[in-house]
C-alpha positions as CSV (number, residue, x, y, z in Angstrom):
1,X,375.8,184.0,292.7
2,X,376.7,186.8,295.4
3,X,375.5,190.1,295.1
4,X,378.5,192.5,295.5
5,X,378.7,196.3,295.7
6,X,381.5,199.0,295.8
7,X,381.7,201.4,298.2
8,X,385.0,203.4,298.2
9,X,387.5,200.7,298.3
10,X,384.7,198.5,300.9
11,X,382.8,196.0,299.4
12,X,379.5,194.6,300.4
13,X,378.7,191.2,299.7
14,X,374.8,190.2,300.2
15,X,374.2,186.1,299.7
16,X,371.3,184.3,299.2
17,X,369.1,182.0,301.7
18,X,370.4,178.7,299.6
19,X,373.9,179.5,299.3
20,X,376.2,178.9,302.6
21,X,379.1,182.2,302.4
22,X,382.5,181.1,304.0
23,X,384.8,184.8,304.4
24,X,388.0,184.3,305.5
25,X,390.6,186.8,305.9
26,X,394.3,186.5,307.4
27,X,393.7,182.6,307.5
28,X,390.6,183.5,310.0
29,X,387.4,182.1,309.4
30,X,385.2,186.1,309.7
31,X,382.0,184.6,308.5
32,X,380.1,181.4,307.6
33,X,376.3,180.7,307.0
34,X,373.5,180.9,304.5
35,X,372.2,184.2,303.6
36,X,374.9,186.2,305.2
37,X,375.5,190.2,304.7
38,X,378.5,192.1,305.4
39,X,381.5,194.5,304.0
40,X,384.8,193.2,303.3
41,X,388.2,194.8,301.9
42,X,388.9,192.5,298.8
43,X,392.7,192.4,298.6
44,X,392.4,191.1,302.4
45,X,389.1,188.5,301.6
46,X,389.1,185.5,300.7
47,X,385.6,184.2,299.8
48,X,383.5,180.9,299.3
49,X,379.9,180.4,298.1
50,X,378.9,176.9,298.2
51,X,374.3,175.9,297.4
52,X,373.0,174.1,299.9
53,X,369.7,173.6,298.2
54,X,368.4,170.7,296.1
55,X,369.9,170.2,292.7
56,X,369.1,168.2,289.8
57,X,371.7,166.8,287.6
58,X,370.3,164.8,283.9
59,X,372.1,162.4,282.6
60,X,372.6,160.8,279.4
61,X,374.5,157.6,279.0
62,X,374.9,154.7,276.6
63,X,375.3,151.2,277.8
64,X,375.7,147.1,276.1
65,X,373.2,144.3,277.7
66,X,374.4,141.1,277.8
67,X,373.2,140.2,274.0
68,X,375.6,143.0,272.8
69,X,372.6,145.4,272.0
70,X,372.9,149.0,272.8
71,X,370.3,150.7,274.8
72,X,370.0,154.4,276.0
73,X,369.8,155.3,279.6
74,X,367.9,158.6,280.8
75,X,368.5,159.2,284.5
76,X,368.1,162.2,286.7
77,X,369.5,162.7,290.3
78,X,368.7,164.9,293.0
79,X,372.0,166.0,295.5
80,X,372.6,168.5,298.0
81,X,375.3,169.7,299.7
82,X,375.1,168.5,303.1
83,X,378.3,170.0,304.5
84,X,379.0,173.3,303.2
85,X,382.5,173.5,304.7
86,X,383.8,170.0,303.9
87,X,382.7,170.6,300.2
88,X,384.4,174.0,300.3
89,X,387.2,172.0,301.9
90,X,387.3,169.5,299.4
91,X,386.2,171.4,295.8
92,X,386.8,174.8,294.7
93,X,384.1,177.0,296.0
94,X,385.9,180.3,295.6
95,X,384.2,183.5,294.3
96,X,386.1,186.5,292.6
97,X,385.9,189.1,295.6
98,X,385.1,191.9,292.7
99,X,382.0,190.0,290.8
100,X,380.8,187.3,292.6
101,X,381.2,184.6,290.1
102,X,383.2,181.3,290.7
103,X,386.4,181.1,289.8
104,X,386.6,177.5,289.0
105,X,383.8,175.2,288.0
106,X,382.8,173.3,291.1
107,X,379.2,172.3,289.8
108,X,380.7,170.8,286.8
109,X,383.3,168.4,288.8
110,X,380.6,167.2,291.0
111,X,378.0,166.4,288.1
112,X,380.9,164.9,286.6
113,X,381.4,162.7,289.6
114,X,377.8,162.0,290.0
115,X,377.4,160.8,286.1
116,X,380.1,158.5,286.5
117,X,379.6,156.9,289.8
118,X,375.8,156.3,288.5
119,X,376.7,155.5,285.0
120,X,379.5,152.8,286.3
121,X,376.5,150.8,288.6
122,X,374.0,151.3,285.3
123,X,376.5,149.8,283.3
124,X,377.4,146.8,285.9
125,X,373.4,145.9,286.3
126,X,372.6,146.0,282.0
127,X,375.7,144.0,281.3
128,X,374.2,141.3,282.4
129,X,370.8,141.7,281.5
130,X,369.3,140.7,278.1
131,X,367.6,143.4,275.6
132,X,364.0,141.7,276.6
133,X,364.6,141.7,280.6
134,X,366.0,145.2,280.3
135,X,363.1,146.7,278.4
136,X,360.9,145.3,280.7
137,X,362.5,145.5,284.5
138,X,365.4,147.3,283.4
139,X,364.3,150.6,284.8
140,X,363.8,149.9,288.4
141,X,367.1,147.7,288.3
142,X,369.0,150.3,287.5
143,X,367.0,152.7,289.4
144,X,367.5,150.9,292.2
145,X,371.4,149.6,291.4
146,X,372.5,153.5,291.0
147,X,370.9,154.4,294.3
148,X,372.7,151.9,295.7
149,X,375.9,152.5,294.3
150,X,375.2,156.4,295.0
151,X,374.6,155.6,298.6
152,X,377.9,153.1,298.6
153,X,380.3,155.3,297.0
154,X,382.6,157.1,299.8
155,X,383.9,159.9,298.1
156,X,380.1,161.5,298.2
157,X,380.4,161.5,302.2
158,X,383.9,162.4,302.0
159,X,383.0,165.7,299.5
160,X,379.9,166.3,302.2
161,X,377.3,165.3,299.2
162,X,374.0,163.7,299.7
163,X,371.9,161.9,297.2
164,X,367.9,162.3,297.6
165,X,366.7,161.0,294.9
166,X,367.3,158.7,291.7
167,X,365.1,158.5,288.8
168,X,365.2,156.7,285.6
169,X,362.8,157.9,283.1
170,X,363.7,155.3,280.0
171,X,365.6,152.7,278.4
172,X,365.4,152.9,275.0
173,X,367.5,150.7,272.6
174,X,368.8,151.4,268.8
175,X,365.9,152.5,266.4
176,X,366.6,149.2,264.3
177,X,366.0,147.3,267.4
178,X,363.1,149.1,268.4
179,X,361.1,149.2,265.2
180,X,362.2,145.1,265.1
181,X,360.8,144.7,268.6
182,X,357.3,147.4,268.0
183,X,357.0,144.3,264.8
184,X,355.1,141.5,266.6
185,X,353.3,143.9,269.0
186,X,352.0,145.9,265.7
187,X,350.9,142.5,264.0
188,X,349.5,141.1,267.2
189,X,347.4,144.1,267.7
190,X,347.1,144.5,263.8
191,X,345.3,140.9,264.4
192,X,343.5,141.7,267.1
193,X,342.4,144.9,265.3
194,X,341.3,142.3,262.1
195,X,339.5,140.1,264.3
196,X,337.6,142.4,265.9
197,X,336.9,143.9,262.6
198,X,336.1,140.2,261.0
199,X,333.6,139.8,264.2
200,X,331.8,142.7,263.3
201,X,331.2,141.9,260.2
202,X,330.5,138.5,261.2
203,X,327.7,139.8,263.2
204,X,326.8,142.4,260.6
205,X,326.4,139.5,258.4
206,X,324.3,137.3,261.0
207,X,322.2,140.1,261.7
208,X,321.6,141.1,258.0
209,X,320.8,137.4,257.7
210,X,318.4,137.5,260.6
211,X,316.5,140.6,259.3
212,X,316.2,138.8,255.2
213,X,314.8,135.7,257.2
214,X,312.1,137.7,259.5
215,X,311.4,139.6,255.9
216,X,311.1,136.1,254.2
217,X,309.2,134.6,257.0
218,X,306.9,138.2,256.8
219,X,306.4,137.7,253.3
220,X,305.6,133.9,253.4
221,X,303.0,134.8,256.2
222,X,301.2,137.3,253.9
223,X,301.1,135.4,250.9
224,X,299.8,132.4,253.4
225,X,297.5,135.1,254.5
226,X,296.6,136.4,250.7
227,X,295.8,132.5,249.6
228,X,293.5,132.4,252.8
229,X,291.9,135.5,252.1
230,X,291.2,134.3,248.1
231,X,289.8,130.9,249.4
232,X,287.7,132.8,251.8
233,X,286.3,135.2,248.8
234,X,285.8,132.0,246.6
235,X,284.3,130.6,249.6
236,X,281.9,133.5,250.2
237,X,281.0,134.0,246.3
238,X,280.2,130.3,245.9
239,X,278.0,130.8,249.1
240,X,276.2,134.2,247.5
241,X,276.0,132.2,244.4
242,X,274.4,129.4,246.0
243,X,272.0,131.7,247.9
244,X,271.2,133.8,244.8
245,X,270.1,130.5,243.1
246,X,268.5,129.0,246.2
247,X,266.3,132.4,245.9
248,X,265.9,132.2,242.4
249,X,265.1,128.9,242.7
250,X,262.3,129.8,245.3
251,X,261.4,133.2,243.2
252,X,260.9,131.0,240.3
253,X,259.0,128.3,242.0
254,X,256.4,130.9,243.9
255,X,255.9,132.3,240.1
256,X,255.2,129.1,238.7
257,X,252.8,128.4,241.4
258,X,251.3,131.7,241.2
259,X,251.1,131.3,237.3
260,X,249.2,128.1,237.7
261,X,247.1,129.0,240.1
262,X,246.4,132.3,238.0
263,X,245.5,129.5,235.1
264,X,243.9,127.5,236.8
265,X,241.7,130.3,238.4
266,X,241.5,131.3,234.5
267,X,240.4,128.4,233.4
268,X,237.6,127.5,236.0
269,X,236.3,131.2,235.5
270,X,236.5,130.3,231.5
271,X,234.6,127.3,232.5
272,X,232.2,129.1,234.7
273,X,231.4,131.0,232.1
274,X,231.2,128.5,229.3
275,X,228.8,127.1,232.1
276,X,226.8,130.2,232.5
277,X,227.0,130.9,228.7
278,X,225.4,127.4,227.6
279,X,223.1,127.6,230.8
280,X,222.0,130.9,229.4
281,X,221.7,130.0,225.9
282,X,219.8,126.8,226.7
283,X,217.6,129.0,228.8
284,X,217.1,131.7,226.3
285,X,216.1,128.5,223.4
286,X,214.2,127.3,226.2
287,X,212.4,130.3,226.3
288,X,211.9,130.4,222.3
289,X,210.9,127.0,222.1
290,X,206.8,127.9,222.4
291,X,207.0,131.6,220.3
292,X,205.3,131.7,217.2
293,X,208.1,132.6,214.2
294,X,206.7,135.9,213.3
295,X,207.6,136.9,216.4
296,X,211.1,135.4,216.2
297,X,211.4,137.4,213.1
298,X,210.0,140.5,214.8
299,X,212.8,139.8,217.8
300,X,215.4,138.9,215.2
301,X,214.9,142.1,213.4
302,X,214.9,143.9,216.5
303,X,217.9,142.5,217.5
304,X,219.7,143.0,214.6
305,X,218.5,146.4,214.3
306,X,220.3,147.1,217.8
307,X,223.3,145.9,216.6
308,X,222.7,148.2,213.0
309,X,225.2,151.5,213.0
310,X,222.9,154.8,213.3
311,X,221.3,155.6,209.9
312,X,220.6,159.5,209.4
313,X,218.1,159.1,206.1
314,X,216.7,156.1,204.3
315,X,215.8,155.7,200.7
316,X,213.2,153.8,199.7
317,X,212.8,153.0,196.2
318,X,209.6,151.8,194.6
319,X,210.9,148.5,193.7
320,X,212.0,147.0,196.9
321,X,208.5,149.3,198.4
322,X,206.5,147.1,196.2
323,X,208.5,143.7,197.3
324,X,207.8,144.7,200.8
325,X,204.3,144.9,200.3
326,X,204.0,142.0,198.4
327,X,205.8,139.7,200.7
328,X,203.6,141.0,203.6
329,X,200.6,141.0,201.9
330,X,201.4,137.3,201.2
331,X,201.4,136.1,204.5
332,X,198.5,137.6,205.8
333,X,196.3,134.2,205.3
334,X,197.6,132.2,207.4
């Protein structure tokens, strides 16, 4: 929008770098150009502002494929007014010489004309297209149809307007339709979600599996292990009891050697001295053979009176005196 002043009965009208200014006056063409500055009587003036920059224009539209299913079309297009004066020409570009604002709606008429030129080639291309093909290639058909049609159509030219872009953003069909249609995707990736969740237990499984078989196979090694171990105690007791006996056995044997030898050593020393003993004895009667028997007696009394205990006083009585003397007095003859 123009940017207008008052100035005692003058006005001043400054426009922006995007928007072309057309002043007529008397019929006369006074100025014309973007960005333009400059006073002007306004009962005498007779002004148009028309953008020349880039505009977008959204669209909405509803259209029928060719399996009678409605689908949603979201579009944008980008225009520009090529032609300033031709558009000016051809829509009403006019500004209220007071305010600056447009008298009529001229943006409105060409978005209108846009929305149905494009909607008209949208709805050629998805009539004969089914729901399936349309949600998959349906955007760059009609992307590409509308740009056609847009480029095709001769009243754009003819109003100086110039499309530079088309864009379709979705094409979405009735709610029903789509929560029918998100159905098989959801199970197919609900079954590939099951699956995958059934393969990891699967190899949860095999590898629970794996470790209870290296834990039975650990266990059957150390009880294989454990029965080795027993038979090689066994094995080793029975050899300490064998050696145990084999030395007892020897122990025994070296006593019983030692025990008869120690008899045997006994019993030729008893025999030595048996020996000795009669040797000395037959000696000894040897000796006694030629003494006379008084001195036997004599020896015999001695000897016994060696082997007598110690007497410390003797009594004598007159009887056994008298015997004495008698007896001794008897053998004196011979």
């Amino acid at each position: 929008m123009a940017d207008i002043t008052r100035r005692l009965g003058w006005r001043h009208l400054r426009g922006a770098p995007t928007a072309h200014i057309r002043h007529h006056r008397g019929g006369k063409l006074l100025h014309d150009g973007p960005g333009l500055s400059f006073w002007f009587r306004a009962l005498t003036a007779a002004l148009s502002e028309v953008p020349v920059d880039d505009r977008e224009l959204a669209m909405t539209f509803r259209a029928r494929t060719s399996d009678f299913q409605d689908v949603a079309v979201q579009a944008t297009v980008t225009y520009r007014i090529g032609d300033p004066a031709l558009a000016a020409a051809r829509m009403d570009f006019s500004i209220d010489p007071d305010t600056g604002v447009w008298r009529g709606a001229p943006l409105e008429q060409l978005g209108t004309l846009l929305t149905e030129t494009a909607q008209q080639h949208a709805l050629d291309v998805l009539a004969r297209t089914p729901l399936s093909s349309a949600l998959v290639d349906g955007v760059t058909a009609v992307r590409e149809r509308v740009a056609a049609g847009l480029d095709a159509e001769p009243r754009l030219p003819a109003t100086g307007i110039e499309v530079v872009a088309v864009r379709v953003m979705a094409l979405r069909p009735e709610p029903e339709v789509e929560r029918a249609l998100r159905t098989p995707a959801r199970e197919q990736i609900q079954q590939e979600a099951d699956r995958a969740t059934y393969e990891r237990r699967a190899v949860a499984v095999e590898r629970e599996r794996t470790i209870a078989e290296n834990e039975l196979a650990s266990q059957i090694e150390l009880a294989r292990r454990e029965e080795q171990l027993v038979e090689q105690r066994g094995t080793n007791a029975r050899r300490e009891a064998e050696e145990h006996a084999a030395a007892d056995a020897v122990r025994a044997e070296a006593e019983a050697t030692r025990s008869v030898r120690l008899a045997r050593a006994e019993a030729e020393g008893v025999r030595a001295v048996g020996v000795a003993k009669a040797q000395a004895q037959a000696a000894w009667l040897k000796v006694h053979e030629d003494v006379e028997v008084a001195t036997l007696h004599a020896l015999t009394g001695t000897r016994l009176a060696e082997n007598l205990p110690n007497i410390d006083s003797l009594t004598i009585s007159p009887d056994v005196l008298t015997g004495l003397l008698a007896k001794l007095g008897a053998r004196e003859p011979e």
